[in-house]
C-alpha positions in Angstrom: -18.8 92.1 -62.0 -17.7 89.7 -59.0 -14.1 88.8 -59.1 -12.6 86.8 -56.5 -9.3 84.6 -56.3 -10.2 81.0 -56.9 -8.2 79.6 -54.0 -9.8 81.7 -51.5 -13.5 80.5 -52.9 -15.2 77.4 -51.9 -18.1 77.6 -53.6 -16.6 76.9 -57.0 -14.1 74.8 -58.9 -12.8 74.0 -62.5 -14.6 72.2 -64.7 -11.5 70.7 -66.0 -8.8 69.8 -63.6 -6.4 69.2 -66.3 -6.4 73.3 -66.8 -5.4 73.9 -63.6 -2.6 76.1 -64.7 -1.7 77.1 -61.0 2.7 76.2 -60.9 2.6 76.9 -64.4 5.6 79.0 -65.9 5.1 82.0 -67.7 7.2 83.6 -70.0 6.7 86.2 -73.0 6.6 85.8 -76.7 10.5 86.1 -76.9 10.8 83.6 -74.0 11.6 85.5 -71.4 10.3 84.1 -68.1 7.9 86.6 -66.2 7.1 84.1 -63.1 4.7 81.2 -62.0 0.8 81.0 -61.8 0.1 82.2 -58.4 -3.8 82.2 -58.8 -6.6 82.3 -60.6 -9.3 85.0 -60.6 -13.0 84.3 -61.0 -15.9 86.0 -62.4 -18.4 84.5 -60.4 -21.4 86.3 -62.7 -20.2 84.6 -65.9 -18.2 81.3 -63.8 -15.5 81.8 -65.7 -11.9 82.4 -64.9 -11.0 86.1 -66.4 -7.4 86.3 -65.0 -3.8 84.6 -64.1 -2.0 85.9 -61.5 1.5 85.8 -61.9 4.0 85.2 -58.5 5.2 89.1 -58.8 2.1 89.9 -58.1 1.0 90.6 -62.0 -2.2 89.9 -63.5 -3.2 88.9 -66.8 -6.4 88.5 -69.0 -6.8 84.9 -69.8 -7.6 86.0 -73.2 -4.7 87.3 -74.2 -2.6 84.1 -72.9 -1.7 81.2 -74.6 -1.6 77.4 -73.3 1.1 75.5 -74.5 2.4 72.0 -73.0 3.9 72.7 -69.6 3.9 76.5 -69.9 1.7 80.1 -70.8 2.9 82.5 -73.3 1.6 86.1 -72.7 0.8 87.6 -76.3 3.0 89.8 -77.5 1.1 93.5 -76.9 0.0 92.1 -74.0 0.1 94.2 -70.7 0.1 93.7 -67.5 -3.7 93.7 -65.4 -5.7 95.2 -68.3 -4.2 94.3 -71.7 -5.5 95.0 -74.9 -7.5 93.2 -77.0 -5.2 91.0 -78.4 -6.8 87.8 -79.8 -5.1 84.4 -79.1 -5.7 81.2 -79.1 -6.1 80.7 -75.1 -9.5 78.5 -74.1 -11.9 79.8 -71.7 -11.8 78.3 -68.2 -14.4 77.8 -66.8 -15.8 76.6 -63.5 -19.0 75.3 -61.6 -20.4 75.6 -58.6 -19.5 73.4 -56.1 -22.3 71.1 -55.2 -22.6 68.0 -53.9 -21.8 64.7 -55.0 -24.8 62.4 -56.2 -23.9 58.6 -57.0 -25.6 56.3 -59.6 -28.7 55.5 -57.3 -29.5 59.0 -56.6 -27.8 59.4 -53.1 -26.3 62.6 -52.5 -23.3 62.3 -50.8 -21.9 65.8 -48.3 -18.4 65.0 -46.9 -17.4 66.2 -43.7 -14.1 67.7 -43.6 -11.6 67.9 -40.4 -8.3 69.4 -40.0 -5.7 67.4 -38.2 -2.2 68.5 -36.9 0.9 67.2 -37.9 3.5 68.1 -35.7 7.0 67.7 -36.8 10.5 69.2 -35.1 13.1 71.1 -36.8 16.5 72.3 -35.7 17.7 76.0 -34.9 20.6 77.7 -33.6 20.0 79.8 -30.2 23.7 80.6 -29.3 26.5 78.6 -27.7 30.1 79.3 -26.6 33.2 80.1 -29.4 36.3 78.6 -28.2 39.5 79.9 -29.8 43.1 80.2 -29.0 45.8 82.9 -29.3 49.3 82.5 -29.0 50.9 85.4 -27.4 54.7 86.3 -25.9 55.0 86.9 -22.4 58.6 88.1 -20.8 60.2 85.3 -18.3 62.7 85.7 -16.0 65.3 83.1 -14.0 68.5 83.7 -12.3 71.7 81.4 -13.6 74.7 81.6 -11.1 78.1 81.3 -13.8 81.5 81.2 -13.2 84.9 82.6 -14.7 88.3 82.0 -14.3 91.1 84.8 -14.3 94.8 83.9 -15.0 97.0 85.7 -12.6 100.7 85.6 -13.6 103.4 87.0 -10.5 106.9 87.5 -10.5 109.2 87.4 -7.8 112.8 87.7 -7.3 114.7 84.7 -6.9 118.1 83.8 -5.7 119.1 80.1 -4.8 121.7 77.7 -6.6 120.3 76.0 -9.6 119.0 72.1 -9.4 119.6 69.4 -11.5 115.6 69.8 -12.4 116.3 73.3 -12.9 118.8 72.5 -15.5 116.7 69.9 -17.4 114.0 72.1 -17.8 116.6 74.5 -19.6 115.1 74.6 -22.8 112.7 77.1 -24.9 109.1 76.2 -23.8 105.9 77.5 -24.0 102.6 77.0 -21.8 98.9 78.2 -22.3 96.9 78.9 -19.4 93.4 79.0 -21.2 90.9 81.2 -18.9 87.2 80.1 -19.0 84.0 80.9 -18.5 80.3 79.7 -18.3 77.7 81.6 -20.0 74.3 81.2 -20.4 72.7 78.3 -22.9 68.4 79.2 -23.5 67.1 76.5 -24.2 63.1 76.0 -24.1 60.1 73.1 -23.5 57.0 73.2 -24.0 54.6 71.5 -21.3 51.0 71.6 -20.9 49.9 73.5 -18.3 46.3 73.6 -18.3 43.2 71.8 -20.0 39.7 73.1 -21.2 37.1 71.2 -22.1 34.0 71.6 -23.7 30.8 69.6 -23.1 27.7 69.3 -24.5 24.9 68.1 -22.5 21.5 67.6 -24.1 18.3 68.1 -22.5 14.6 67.0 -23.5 11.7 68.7 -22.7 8.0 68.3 -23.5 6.1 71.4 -25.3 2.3 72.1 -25.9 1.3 73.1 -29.2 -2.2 75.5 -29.3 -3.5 75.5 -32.7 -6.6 75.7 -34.2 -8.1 73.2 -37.0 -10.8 73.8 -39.2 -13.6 71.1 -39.4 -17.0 71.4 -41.9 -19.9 69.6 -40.5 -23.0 68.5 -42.1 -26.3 69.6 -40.9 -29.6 67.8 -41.3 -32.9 69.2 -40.6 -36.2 68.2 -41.4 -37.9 70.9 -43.2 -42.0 71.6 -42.2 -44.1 72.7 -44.9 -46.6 76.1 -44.2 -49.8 76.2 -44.5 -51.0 77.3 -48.0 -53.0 80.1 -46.8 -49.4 80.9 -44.7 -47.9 80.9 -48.0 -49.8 83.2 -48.9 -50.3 85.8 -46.6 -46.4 86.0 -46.3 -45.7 86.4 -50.0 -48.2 89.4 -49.5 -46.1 90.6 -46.6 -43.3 90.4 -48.9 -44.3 92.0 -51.6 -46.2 94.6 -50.1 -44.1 95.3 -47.2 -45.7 98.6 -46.0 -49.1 97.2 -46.5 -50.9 96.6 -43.2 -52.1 92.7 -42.9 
């Protein structure tokens, strides 16, 4: 038995497109999701499709699946790559050979297929610069000349006949001398002392893209018929290979 996945094959397709189940979800009796259809694999001695392929990866028999509208239901002793023989209600999918196309007047038609690039642009980071401040406390220093004053009181001895002034100013009396001072007043400002700026410049530049596409071409050759007696002697040839001619 031949199995291969049906994506990868290009000699067959489904009969039915409408049971393309590839996308599908799939989830078990109890409802449980188990994944999507990944794939489909083919038994290309019986054309049929004898397997799902779940996105994890997971295979199971198509027989023991069931189709419902938009979804498959794995049966409930089902197992995973070989389960049991659990009947169900799941169709057979099956598939033809690929061959090629033949209108109403009998003309077959072969396309030719060629692969084209479509180049398109997308956006990535590839570094740049982080820009960040940090306050910090640095010591400062200045030097503030002050002054002070200093009340000096002397007494010396005296002797002179009282004035008139002397004698008005005969009375109890009392004077402040204040002494003061200057001390130092902080005070602070803040002034900018430096800028940074950040620029970005933008640059275009042209890039070659190497790929490779895929194209399918259609041959046409005449074909020369043998001789008869050609025919002949090389069916001989075939089927007796070790028989000298």
């Amino acid at each position: 038995m031949a199995k291969t996945p049906l994506s990868s094959s290009d000699e067959y397709e489904l009969v039915d497109e409408d049971r393309d189940i590839r996308g599908w979800k799939v989830q078990d009796h109890a409802g449980l999701v188990l994944g999507k259809v990944t794939e489909l694999i083919v038994d290309t001695e019986r054309e049929t499709v004898t397997h799902i392929v779940v996105d994890n990866q997971t295979q199971y028999p198509i027989r023991d699946i069931e189709v419902a509208d938009n979804h498959i239901v794995v049966a409930a002793a089902a197992t995973a790559a070989d389960a049991g023989t659990v009947s169900s209600t799941a169709e057979t999918v099956r598939i033809n050979a690929v061959t090629p196309a033949v209108d109403a007047k009998g003309d077959m038609r072969l396309q030719v297929v060629q692969e084209r690039l479509r180049i398109g642009k997308r956006q990535v980071e590839q570094g740049g610069v982080r820009v960040s401040s940090q306050v910090t406390d640095q010591p400062a220093q200045a030097q503030v000349q002050l002054k002070e004053e200093h009340v000096a009181v002397t007494r010396r001895a005296v002797d002179r006949e009282a004035t008139a002034t002397d004698m008005a100013n005969l009375t109890n009396r009392t004077v402040d001398v204040v002494e003061r001072a200057e001390v130092v007043v902080v005070a602070k400002e803040a002034r900018v002392v430096e800028e940074v700026v950040v620029k970005r410049d933008v640059e275009e530049r042209n890039q070659t893209v190497n790929e490779t596409v895929r194209r399918k071409d259609v041959e046409v050759r005449d074909i020369k018929a043998a001789p008869a007696d050609t025919e002949v002697h090389n069916v001989t040839q075939a089927t007796n290979p070790n028989r000298i001619p």
